[in-house]
C-alpha positions as CSV (number, residue, x, y, z in Angstrom):
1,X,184.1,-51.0,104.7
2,X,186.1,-53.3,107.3
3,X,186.7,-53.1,110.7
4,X,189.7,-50.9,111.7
5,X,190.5,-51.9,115.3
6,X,193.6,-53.2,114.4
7,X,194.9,-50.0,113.1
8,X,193.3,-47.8,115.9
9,X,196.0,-48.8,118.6
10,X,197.9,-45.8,117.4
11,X,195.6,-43.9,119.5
12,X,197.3,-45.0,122.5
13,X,200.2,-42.8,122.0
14,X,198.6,-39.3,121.9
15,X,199.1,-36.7,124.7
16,X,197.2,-36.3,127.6
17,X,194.4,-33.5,127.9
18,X,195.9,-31.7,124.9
19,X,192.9,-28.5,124.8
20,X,191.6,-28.5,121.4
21,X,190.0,-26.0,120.1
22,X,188.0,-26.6,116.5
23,X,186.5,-24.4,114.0
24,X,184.5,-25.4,111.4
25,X,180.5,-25.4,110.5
26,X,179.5,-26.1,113.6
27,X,177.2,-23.5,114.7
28,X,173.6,-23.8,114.6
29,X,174.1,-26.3,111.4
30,X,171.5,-28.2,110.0
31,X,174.1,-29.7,107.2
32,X,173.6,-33.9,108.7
33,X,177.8,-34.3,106.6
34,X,178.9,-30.9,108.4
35,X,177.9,-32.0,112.1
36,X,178.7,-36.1,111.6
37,X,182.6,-35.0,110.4
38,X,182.4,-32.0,113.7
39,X,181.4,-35.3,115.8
40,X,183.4,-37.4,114.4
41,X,187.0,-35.3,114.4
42,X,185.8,-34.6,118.8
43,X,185.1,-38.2,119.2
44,X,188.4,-39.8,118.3
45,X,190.4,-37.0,120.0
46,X,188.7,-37.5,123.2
47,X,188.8,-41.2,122.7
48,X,192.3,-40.6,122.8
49,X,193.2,-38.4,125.2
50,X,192.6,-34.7,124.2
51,X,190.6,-32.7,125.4
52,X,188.7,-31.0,122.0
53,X,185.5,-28.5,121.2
54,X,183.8,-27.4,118.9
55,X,184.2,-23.2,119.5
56,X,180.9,-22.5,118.6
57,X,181.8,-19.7,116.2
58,X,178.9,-17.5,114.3
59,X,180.1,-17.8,111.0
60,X,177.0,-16.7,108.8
61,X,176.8,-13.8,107.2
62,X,180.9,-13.4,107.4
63,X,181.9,-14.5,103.9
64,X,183.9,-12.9,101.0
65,X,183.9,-14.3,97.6
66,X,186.9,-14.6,96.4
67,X,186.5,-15.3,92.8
68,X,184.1,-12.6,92.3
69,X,185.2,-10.4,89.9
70,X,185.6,-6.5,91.6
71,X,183.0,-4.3,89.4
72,X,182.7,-0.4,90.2
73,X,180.4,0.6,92.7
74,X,177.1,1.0,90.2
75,X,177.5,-2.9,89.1
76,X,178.3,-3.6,92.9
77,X,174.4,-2.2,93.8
78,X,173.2,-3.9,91.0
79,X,174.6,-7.4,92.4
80,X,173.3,-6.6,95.8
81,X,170.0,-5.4,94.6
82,X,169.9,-8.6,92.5
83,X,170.5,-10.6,95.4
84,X,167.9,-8.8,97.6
85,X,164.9,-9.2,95.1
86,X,166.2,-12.9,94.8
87,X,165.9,-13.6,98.4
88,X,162.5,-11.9,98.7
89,X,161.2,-14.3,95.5
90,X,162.2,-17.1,97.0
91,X,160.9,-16.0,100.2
92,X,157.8,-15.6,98.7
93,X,158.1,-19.1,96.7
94,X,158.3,-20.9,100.4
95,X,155.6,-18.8,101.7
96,X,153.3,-20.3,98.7
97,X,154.2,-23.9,99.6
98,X,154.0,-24.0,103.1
99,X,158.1,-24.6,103.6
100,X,158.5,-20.8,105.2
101,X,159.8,-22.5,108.8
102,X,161.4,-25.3,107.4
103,X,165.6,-24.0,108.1
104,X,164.7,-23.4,111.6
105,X,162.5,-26.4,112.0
106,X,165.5,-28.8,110.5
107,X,167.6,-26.6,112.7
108,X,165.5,-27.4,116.2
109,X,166.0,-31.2,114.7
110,X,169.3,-31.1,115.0
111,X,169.7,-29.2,117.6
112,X,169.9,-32.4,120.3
113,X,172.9,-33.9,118.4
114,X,174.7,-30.5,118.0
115,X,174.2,-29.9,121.6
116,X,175.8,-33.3,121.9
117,X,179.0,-32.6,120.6
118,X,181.5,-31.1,122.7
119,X,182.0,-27.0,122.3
120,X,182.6,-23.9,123.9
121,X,179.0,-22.4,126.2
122,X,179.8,-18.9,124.8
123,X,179.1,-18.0,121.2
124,X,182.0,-16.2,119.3
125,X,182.0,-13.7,116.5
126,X,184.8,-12.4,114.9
127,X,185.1,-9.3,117.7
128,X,185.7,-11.7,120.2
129,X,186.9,-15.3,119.1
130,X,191.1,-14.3,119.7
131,X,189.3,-14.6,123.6
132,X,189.8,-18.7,123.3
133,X,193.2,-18.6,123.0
134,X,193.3,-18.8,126.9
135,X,190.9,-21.7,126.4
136,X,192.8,-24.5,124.2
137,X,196.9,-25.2,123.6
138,X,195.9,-26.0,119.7
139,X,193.3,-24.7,117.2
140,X,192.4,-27.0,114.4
141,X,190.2,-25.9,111.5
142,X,188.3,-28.1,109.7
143,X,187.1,-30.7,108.1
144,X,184.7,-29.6,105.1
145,X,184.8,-27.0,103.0
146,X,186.3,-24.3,105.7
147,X,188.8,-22.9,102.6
148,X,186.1,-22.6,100.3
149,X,187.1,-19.2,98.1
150,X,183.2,-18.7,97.4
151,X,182.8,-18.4,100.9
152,X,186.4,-17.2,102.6
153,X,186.3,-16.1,105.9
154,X,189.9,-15.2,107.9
155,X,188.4,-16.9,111.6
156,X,188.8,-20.4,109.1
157,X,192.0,-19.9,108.3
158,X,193.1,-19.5,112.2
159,X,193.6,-15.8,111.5
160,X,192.7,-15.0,115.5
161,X,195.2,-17.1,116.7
162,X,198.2,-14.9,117.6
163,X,199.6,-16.1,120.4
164,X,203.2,-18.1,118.8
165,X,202.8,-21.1,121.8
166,X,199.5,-22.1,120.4
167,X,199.7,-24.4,117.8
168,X,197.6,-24.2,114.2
169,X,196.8,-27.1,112.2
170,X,194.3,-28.1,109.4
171,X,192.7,-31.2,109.6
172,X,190.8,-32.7,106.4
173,X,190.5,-28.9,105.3
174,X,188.7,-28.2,101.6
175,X,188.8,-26.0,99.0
176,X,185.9,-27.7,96.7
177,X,187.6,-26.3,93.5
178,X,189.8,-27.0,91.8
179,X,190.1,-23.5,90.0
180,X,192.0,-21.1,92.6
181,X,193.7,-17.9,90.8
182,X,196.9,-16.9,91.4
183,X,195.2,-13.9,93.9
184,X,193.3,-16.2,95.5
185,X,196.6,-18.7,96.0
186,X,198.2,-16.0,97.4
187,X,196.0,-14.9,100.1
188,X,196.2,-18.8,100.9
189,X,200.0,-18.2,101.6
190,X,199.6,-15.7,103.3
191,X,196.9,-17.6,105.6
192,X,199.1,-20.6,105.5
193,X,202.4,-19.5,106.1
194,X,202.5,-19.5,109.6
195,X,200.8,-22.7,110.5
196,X,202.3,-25.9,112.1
197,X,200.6,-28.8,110.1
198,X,198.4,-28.3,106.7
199,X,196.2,-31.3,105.6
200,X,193.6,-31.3,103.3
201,X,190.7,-33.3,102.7
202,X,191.2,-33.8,98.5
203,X,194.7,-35.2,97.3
204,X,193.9,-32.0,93.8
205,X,193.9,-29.5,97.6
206,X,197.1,-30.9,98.4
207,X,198.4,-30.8,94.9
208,X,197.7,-27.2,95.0
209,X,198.6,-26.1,98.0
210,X,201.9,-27.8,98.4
211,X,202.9,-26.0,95.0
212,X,202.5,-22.6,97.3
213,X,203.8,-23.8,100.3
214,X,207.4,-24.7,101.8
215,X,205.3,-26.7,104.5
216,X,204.8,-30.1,104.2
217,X,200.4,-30.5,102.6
218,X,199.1,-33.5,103.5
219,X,196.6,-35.4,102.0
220,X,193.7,-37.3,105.0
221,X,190.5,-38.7,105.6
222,X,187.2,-36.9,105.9
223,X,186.9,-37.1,110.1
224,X,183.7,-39.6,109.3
225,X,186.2,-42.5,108.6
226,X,188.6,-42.2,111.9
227,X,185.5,-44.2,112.9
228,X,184.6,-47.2,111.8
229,X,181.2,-49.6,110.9
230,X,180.7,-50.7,114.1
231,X,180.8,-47.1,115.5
232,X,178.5,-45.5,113.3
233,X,175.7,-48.6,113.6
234,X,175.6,-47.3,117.6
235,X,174.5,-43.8,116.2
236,X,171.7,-44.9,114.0
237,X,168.2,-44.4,114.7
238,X,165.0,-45.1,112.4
239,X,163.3,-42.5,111.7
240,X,160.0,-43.7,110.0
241,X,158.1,-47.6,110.2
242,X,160.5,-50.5,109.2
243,X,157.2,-51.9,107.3
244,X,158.3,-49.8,104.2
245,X,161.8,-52.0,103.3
246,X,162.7,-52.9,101.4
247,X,163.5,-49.2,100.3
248,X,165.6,-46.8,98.0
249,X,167.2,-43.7,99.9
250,X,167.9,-40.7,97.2
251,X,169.2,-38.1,98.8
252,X,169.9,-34.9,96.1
253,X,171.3,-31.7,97.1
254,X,171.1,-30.8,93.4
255,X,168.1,-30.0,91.4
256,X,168.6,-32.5,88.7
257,X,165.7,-34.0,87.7
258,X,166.9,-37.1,85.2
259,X,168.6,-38.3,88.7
260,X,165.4,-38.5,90.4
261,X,163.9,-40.0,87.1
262,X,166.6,-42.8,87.2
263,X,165.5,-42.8,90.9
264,X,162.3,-43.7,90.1
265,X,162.3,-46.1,87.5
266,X,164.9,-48.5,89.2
267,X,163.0,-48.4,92.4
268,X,159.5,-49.3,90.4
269,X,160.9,-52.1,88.4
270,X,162.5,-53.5,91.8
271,X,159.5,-53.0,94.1
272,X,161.3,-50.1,96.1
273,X,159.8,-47.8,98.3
274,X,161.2,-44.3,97.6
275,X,162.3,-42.8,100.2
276,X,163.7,-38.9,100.4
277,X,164.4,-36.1,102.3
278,X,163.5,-32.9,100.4
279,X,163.8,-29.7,99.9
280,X,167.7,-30.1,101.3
281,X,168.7,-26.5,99.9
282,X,166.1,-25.0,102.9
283,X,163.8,-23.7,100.2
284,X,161.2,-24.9,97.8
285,X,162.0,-27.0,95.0
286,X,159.5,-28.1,92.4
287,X,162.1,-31.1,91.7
288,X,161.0,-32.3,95.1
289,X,157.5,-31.5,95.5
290,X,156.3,-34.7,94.7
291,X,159.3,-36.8,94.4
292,X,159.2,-39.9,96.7
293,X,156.9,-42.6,98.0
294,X,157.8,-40.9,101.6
295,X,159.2,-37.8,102.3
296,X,160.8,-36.8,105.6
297,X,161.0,-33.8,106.9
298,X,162.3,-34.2,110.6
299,X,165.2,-36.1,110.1
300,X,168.4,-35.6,112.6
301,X,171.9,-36.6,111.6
302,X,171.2,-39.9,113.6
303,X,168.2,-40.5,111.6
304,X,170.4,-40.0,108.4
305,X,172.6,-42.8,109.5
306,X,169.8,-45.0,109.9
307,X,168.3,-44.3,106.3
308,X,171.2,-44.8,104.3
309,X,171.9,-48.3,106.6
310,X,169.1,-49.5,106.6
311,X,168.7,-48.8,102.5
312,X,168.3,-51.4,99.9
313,X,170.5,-49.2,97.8
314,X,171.5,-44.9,98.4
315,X,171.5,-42.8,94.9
316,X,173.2,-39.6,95.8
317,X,175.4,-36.3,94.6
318,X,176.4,-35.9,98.4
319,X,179.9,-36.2,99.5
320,X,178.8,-37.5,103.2
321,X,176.1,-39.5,101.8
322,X,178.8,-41.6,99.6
323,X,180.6,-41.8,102.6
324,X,178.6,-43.2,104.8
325,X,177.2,-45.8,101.9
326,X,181.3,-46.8,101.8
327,X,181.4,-47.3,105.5
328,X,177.8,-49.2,105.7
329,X,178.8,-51.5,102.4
330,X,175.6,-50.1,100.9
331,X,174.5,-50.5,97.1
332,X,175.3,-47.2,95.9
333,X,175.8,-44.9,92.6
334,X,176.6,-41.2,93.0
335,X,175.5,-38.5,90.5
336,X,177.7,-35.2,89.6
337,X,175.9,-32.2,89.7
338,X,175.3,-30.3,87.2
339,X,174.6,-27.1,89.4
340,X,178.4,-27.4,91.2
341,X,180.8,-29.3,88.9
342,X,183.9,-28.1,90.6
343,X,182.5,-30.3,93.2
344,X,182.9,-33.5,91.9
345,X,186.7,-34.0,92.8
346,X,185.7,-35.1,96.3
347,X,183.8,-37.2,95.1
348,X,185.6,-38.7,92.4
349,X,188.7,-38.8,95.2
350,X,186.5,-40.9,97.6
351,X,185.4,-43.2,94.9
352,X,189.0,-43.9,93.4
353,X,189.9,-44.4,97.3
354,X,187.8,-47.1,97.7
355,X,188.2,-48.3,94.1
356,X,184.1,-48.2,93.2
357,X,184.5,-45.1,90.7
358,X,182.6,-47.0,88.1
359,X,179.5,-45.9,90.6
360,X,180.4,-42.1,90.1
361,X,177.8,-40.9,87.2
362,X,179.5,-37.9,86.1
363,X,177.4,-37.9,82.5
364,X,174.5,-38.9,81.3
365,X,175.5,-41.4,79.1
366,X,174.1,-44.2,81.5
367,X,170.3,-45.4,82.1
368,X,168.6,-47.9,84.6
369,X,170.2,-50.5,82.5
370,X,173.7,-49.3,83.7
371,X,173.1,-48.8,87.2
372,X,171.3,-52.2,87.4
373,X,174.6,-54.1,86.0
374,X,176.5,-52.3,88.6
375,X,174.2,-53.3,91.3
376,X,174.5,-57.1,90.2
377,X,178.1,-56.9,90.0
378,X,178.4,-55.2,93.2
379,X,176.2,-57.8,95.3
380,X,177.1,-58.4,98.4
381,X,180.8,-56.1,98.2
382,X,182.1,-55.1,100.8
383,X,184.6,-51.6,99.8
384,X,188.5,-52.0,101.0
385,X,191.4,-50.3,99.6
386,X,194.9,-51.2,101.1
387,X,195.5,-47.4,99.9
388,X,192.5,-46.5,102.7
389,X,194.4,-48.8,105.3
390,X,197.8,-46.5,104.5
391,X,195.5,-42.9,104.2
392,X,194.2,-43.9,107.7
393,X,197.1,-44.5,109.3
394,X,198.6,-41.2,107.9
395,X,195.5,-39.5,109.0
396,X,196.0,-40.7,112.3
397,X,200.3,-39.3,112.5
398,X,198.6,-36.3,111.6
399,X,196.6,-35.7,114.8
400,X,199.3,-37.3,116.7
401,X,201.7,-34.7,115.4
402,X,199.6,-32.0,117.5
């Protein structure tokens, strides 16, 4: 991706020591895409003047579902009895494996880089969050998937805020579906209706939410690109010996195995050491148990930097991960998954951003063969997009407009 500085003197003309509070996944996360964008979006605001957090809001366990279909109450047990026998089996399935403490261990990983990041000392539930409205003059919510309908939750939609002189914006906010039902759109008006600015991280989300709303939806940047190359290589540490390069960095949230298979082959026939970080969903995966030349385990957000720039080429179904392969001009392709297809918009929007959608898998129509024609093709490339340049910008009058 190329150097921005040019277009980064707009920063000059935000406000001085505007309090920012943000709300998003911030809380005890382990997610390396969910804390970079958190840094990211408080970095460039304080670079330029404001004064933003992170409200370190509790938000597990708060979630309503959305599309669920309502059942009577004997089909409600069921699903919660289902759900409780699920969670003990995979309990049990970690406990077999040896990966029991492995959330709180990739948690304590983390934890110096979330501690880095700006936020609030006290720790907020839903009883008691409305208390930071004497903290901040604007509340911003977002980026990632904060509007999720799988996982709704009222404090993302700024639901505490009720004083009128505080101001509510979304910033790079996303649904990940494309599917919302007329109930669900909505309960989104309602949400929406009384905000000052609504952007959206996916130009389908601002599609969709403009046909609801009189307020202007904006389409933006994930936080991650506000900074540029040169920015991110200062946040990059190595986390295992720089005797394995060259290497191949897969990182798979999804359990498909003909992606790792792919994986594989291309990095044997090219003398790549596999490298991988498994086991991303928290719990055991057989997919992962012995995928990889090297598998790490205590890997920070800085150390996920550092493995997809230092990579010979990334193979991914990760949002942040193709992100961050875009802004390090990496050799990349990107896999749907099979598991979550409603999220492969975001991706597919990111890809057609930076016109490299031909590295977007979506089938399995390719093999090696494919992917090695796109890697000659793309040697040496270096991703622009004069539509990026314009997005960035806009991105940018978006904040200002706080």
């Amino acid at each position: 991706m190329e150097n921005k500085d040019n277009i980064k003197s707009i920063g000059g003309k935000f406000r001085d020591k505007n309090r920012v509070g943000i709300v998003t996944m911030y809380y005890k996360s382990c997610n390396y895409g969910g804390l970079l964008q958190a840094y990211a979006l408080c970095h460039f605001l304080n670079e330029n003047g404001y004064d933003a957090k992170q409200i370190c809001y509790d938000f597990y366990g708060k979630e309503r579902n959305l599309l669920q279909t309502k059942h009577n109450d004997v089909r409600k047990y069921l699903r919660i009895i289902r759900r409780i026998i699920k969670k003990r089996l995979i309990t049990a399935d970690n406990r077999k494996h040896g990966v029991s403490n492995l959330e709180s261990a990739r948690r304590e990983t983390c934890k110096a880089f979330r501690d880095g990041i700006p936020h609030t000392f006290q720790v907020y539930n839903d009883s008691d969050i409305a208390e930071t409205q004497d903290l901040f003059d604007c509340f911003i919510t977002g980026s990632d998937q904060v509007w999720n309908p799988i996982g709704y939750r009222p404090v993302f939609f700024l639901k505490f805020v009720s004083d009128k002189r505080k101001k509510k914006i979304s910033f790079a906010a996303s649904t990940s579906n494309n599917n919302l039902t007329d109930d669900v759109k909505s309960i989104y008006h309602d949400n929406l209706k009384d905000f000052d600015l609504i952007s959206v991280r996916e130009k389908s989300d601002a599609t969709v939410l403009q046909e609801i709303m009189d307020l202007p939806v904006h389409w933006v940047l994930d936080p991650v690109f506000l900074l540029d190359k040169e920015q991110w290589m200062m946040q990059c540490s190595n986390p295992f010996d720089a005797n394995y390069r060259p290497y191949l960095f897969c990182y798979f949230l999804g359990d498909d195995l003909r992606e790792r298979e792919m994986a594989a082959q291309y990095g044997k026939k090219h003398g790549l050491t596999l490298v991988t970080i498994p086991y991303l969903q928290m719990n055991y995966r057989e997919c992962d148990e012995f995928f990889g030349d090297i598998q790490l385990y205590d890997v920070d957000p800085t150390g996920f930097l550092g493995l997809i720039q230092g990579a010979d080429c990334v193979f991914t179904d990760s949002f942040h991960a193709t992100a961050f392969s875009i802004i390090f001009n990496k050799q990349f392709v990107v896999f749907g998954r099979s598991d979550h297809p409603e999220m492969l918009e975001r991706i597919r929007s990111i890809t057609m951003l930076f016109n490299c959608e031909n590295r977007l898998l979506a089938d399995y129509i390719q093999d090696v063969e494919c992917i090695e024609k796109l890697m000659i093709d793309g040697r040496d490339i270096v991703y622009q997009s004069s539509e990026f340049n314009i997005l960035l910008i806009e991105s940018m009058k978006v904040l200002d407009l706080m």
